[in-house]
C-alpha positions in Angstrom: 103.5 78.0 103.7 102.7 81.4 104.7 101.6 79.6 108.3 104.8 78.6 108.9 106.9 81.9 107.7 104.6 83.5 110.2 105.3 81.0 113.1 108.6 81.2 112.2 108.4 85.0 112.7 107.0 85.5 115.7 109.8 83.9 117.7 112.8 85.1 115.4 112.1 88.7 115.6 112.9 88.7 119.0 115.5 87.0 119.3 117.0 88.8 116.4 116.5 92.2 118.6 118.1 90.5 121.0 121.5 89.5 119.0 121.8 92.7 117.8 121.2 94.8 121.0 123.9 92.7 122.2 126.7 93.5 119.1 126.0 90.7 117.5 126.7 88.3 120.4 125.1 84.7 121.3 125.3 83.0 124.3 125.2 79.4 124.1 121.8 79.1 125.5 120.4 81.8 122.8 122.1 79.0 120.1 120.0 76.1 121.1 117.1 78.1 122.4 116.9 79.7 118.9 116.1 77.3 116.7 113.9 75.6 119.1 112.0 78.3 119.9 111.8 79.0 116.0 110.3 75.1 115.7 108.0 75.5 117.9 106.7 78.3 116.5 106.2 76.7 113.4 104.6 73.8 115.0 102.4 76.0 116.8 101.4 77.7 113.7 100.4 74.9 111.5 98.9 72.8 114.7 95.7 72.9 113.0 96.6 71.4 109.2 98.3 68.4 111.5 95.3 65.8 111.1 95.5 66.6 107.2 98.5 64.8 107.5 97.5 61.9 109.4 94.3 61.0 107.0 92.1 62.9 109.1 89.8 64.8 106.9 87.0 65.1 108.5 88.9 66.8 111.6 90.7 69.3 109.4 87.5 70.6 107.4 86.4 71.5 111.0 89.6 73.1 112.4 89.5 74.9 109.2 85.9 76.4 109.7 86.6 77.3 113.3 87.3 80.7 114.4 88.9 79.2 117.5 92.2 78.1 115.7 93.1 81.8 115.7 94.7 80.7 119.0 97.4 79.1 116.5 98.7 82.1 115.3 95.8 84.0 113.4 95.2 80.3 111.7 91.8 80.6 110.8 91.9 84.1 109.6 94.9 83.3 107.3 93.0 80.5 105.9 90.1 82.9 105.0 92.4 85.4 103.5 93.6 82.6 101.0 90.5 81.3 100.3 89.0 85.1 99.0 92.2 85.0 97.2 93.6 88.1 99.3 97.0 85.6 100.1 98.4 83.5 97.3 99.8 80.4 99.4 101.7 79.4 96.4 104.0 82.8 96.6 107.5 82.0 96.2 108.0 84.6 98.8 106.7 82.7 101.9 109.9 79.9 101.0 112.4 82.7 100.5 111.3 84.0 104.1 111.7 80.8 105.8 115.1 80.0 103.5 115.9 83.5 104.9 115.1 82.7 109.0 116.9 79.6 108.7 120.1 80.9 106.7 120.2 83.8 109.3 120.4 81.4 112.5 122.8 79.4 111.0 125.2 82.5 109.8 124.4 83.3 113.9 125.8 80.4 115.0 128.6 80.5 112.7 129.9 84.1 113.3 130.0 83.1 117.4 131.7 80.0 116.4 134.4 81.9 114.7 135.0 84.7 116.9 134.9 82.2 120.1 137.5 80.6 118.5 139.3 83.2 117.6 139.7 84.2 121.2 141.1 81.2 122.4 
C-alpha cells in the first residue's frame, strides 16, 4: 500500500499547491486533470507488482530484485525497506493517506461545484 500513497503523493502535492495559491479555486481542467494525474501516479508506482497480478511469478521475483524499478517511484528501494522490516506495509496509515487524497479531491470538486453555482 505504501507504493501507492506515495504515487499518489507525488502528483497531489502539486496540485494541492496549486489550489491553494489560487484561493482555493479549480478550473475545470485542474478537476479532471486531478484525479487522472493522481491514477496515474498510482499506476506508475505499483507498475512493477502488475505481473503478480496476472499469475506472473516468475516476472515479479525479478522486478522485485532489480534496482532498475526505482524508475517507478523509488520501487525497489521501498521493497527493500519492507523487507528489513524498516516499513511495515501492513500500517493502517498508508490507507488513511490514500482515504485522505481521495476525500480531499472530492471535497475540491465539491466546494467549486457549490460556489460556481452559487454565482449563477
Amino acid at each position: 500500500m505504501n507504493h501507492v500513497l506515495l504515487g499518489a503523493c507525488i502528483p497531489f502535492l502539486p496540485i494541492l499547491i496549486v489550489y491553494i495559491l489560487r484561493k482555493g479555486r479549480a478550473s475545470v481542467a485542474m478537476l479532471i486533470g486531478a484525479p487522472l494525474a493522481v491514477a496515474a501516479g498510482v499506476l506508475w508506482a505499483s507498475a512493477p507488482d502488475v505481473p503478480r497480478l496476472l499469475g506472473r511469478a516468475d516476472l515479479y521475483f525479478r522486478l522485485h530484485s532489480d534496482p532498475r524499478t526505482n524508475i517507478f517511484f523509488w520501487h525497489y528501494t521501498i521493497d527493500q525497506l519492507e523487507n528489513c522490516g524498516a516499513l511495515s506495509p501492513e500500517s493502517p496509515g498508508y490507507t488513511v493517506g490514500v482515504v485522505a487524497i481521495v476525500l480531499c479531491l472530492l471535497l475540491m470538486a465539491w466546494r467549486e461545484l457549490h460556489i460556481r453555482e452559487n454565482e449563477a
